[in-house]
Backbone as a ProteinNet text record, in pm:
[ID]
protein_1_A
[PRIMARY]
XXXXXXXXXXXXXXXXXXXXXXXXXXXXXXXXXXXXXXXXXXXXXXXXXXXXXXXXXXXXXXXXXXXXXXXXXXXXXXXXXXXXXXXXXXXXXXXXXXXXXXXXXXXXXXXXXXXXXX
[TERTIARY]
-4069.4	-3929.2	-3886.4	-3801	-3786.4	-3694.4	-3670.3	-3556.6	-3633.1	-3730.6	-3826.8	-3750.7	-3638.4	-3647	-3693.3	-3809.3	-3873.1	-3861	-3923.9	-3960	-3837.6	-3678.1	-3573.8	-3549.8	-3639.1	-3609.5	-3659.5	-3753.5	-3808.3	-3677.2	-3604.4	-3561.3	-3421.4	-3347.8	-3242.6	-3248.9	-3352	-3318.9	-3346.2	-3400.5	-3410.9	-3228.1	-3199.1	-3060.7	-2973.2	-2969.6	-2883.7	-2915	-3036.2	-3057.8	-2969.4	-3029.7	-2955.8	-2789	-2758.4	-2626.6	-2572.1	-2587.3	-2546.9	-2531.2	-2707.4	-2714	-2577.6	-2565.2	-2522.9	-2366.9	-2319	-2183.8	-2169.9	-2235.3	-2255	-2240.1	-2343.9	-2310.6	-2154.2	-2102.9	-1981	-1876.4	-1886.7	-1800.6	-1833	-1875.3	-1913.6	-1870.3	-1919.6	-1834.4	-1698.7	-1644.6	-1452.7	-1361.3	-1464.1	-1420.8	-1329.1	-1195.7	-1186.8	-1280.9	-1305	-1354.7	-1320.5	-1403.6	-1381.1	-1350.7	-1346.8	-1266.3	-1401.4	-1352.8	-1515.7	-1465	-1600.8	-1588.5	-1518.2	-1475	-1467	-1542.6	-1548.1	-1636.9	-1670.9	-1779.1	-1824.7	-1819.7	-1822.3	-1799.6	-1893.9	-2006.8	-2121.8	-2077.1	-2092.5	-2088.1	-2231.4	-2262.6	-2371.1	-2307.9	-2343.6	-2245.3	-2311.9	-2317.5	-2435.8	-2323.8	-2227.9	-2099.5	-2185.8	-2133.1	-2176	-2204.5	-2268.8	-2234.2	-2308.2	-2306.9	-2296.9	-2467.2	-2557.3	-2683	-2723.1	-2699.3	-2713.1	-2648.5	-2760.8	-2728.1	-2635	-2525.2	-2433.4	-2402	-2493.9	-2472.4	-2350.3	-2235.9	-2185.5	-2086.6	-2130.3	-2070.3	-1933	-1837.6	-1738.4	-1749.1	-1684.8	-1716.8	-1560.6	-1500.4	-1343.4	-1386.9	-1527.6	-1498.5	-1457.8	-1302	-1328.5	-1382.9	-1440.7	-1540.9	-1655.5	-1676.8	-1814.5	-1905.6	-1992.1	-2158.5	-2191.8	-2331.7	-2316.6	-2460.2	-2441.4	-2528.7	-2625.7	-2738.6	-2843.2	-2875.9	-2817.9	-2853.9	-2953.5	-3060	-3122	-3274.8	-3280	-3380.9	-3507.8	-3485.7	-3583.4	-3652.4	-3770.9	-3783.8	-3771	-3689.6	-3651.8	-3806.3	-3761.7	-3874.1	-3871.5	-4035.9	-4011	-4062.6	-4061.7	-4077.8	-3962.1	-3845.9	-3700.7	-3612.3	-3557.9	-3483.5	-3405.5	-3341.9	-3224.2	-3300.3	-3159.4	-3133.5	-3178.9	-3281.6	-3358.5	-3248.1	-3175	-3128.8	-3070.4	-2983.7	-2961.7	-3041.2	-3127.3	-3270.1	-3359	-3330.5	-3396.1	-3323.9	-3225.2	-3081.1	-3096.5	-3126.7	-3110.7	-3226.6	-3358.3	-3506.1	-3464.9	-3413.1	-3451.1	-3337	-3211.3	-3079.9	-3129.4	-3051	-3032.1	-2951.5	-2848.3	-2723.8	-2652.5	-2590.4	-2517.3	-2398.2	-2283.7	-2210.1	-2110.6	-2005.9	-1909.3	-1755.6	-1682.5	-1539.4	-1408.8	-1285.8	-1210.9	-1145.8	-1162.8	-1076	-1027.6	-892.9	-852	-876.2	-844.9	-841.2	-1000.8	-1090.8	-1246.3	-1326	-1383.2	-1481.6	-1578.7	-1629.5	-1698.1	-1852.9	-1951.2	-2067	-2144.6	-2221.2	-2242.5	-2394.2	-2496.2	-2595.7	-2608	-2682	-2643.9	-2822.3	-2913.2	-3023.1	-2997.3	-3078.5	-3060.1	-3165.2	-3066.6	-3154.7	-3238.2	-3331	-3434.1	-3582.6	-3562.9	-3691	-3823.4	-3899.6	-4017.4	-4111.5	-4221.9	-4286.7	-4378.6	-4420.9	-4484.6	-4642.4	-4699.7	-4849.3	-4910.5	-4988.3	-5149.6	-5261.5
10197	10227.3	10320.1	10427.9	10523.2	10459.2	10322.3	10294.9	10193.5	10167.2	10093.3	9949	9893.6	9728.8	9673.1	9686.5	9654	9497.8	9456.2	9357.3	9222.8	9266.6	9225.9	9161.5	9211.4	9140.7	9026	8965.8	8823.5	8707.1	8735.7	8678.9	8699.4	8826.4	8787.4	8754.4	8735.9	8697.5	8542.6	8445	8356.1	8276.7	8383.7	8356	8334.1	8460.5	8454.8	8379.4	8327	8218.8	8061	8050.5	7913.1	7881.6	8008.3	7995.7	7956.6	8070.9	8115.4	7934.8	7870	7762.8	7624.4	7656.7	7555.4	7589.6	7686.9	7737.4	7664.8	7701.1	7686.4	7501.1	7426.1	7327.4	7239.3	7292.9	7279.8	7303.2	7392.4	7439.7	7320.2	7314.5	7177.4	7051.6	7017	6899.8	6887.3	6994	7019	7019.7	7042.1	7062.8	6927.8	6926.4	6797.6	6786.4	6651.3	6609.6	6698.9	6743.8	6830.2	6987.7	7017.3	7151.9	7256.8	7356.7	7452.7	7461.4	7459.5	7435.8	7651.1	7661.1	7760.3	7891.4	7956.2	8108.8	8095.4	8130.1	8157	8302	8345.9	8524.4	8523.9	8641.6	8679.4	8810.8	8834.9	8998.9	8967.2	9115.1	9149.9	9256	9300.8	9420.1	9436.6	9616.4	9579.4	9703.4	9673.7	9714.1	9799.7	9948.9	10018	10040.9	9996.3	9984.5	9837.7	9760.3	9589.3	9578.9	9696	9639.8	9505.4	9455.8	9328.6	9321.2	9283.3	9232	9154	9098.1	8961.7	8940.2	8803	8781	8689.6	8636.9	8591.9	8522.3	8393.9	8293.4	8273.3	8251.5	8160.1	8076.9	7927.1	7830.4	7732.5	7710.9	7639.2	7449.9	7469.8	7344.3	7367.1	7290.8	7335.9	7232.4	7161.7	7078.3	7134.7	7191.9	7231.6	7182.4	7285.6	7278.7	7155.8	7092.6	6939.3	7024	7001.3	7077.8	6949.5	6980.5	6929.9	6964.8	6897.4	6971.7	6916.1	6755.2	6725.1	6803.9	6915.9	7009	6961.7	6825.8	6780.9	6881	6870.8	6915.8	6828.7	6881.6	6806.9	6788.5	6704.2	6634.1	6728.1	6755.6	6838	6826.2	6680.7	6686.1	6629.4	6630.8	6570.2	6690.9	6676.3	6754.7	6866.5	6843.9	6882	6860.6	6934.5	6877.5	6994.8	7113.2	7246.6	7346.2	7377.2	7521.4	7559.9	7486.5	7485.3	7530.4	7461.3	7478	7599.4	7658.8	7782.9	7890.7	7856.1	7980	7980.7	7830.3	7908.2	7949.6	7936.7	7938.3	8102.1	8171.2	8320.9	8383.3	8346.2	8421.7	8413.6	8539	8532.6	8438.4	8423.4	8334.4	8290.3	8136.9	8107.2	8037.8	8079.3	7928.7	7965.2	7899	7875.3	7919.9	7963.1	7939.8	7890.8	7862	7800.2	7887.8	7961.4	8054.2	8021.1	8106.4	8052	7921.2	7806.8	7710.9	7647.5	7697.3	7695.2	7760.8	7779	7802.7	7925.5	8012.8	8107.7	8050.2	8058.3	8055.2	8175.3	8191.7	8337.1	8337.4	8386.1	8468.7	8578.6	8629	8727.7	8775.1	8930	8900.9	9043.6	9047.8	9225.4	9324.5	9422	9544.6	9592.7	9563.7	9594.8	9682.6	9840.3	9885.2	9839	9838.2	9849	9911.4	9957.3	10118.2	10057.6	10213.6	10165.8	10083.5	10042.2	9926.5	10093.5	10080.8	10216	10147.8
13386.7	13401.6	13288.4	13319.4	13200.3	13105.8	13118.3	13001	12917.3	12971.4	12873.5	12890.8	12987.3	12981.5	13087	13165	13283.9	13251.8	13076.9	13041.7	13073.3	13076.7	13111	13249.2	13366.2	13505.7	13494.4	13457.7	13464.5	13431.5	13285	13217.7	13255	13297.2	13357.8	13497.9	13585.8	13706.6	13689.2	13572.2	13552.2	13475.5	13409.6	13353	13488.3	13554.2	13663.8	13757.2	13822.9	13897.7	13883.2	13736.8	13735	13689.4	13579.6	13623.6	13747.9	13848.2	14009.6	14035.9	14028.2	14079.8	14030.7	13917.8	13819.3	13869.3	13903	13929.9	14092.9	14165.1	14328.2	14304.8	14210.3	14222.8	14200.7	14089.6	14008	14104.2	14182	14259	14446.1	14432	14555.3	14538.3	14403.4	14350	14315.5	14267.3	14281.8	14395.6	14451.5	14656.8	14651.8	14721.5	14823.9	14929.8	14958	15076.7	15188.2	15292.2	15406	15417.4	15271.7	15222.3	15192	15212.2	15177.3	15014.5	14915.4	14816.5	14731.8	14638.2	14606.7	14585.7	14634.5	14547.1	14419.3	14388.7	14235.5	14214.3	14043.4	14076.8	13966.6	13984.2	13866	13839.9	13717	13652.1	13569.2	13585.9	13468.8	13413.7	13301.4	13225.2	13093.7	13042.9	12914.9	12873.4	12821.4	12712	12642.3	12650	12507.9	12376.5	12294.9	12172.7	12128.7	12271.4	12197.1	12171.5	12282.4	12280.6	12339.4	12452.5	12476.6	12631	12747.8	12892.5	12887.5	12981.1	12940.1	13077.7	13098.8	13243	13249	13338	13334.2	13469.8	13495.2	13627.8	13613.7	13665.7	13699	13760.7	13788.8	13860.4	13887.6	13947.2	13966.8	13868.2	13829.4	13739.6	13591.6	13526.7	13373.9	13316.8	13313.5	13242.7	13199.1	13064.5	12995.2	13046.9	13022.8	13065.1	13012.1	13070.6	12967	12942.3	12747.7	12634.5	12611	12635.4	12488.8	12416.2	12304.2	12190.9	12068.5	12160.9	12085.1	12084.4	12155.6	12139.1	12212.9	12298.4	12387.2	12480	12537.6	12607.1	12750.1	12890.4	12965	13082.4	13173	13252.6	13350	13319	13410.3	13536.1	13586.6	13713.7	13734.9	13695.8	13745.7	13844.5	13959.1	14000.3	13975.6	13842.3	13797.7	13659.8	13582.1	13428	13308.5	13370.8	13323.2	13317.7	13386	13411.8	13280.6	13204.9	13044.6	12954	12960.8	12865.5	12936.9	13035.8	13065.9	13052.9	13031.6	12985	12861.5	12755.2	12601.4	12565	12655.5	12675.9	12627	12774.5	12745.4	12705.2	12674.1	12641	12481	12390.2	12216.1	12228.5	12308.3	12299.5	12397.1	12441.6	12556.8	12499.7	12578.2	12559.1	12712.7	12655.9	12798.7	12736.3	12822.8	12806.6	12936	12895.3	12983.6	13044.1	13160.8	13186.2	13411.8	13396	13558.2	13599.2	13581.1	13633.7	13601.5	13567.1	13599.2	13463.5	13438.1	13344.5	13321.8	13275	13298.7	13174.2	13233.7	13129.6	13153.4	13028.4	12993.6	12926.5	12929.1	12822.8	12773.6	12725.8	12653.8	12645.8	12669.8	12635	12558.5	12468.3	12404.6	12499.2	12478.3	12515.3	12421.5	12396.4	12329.2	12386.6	12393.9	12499.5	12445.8	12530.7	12512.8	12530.7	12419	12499.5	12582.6	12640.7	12777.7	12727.6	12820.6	12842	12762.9	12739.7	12705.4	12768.7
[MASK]
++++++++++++++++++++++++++++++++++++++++++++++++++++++++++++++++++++++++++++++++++++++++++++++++++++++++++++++++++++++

């Protein structure tokens, strides 16, 4: 790729996966009973200047992400409970904020090129 971040698709389609997922869920569970649950909205956006991808979900739940922060590694044959730990896995940085009724969570990966294989 002539921009040298080929190395970037793995890791943001892993960021953006489980956000997406983690939002889609959040947003099912806020639903009333019988009601189609809300839209989620994703931006990706790499701001001039900042050096750094910034993926970022909305979700109609404002209840924070639930953080571990005892640095476990989670089970990994359990259903659930990873998508966190695979966001701070490959993001420099994640967190969340309270915004519209609902919440937006975010990573962040740098643009950092890489030269090509030889």
């Amino acid at each position: 790729m002539t921009w040298g971040l080929a190395h970037l698709s793995e890791p943001a389609e892993a960021i953006t996966a489980e956000l997406v997922t983690n939002a889609i869920t959040a947003s099912g569970r806020t639903a009333l009973p019988g009601a189609v649950p809300q839209p989620v909205m994703l931006w990706a956006s790499a701001p001039p200047g900042r050096g750094e991808l910034c993926i970022r979900v909305w979700d109609p739940d404002p209840a924070p992400p639930p953080r571990d922060d005892t640095g476990d590694i989670p089970d990994l044959w359990a259903e659930s409970g990873r998508g966190l730990f695979i966001v701070a896995a490959y993001s420099s940085r994640w967190s969340w904020y309270p915004a519209h009724g609902g919440k937006y969570v975010w990573a962040a990966l740098p643009l950092r090129p890489q030269p090509p294989a030889r």
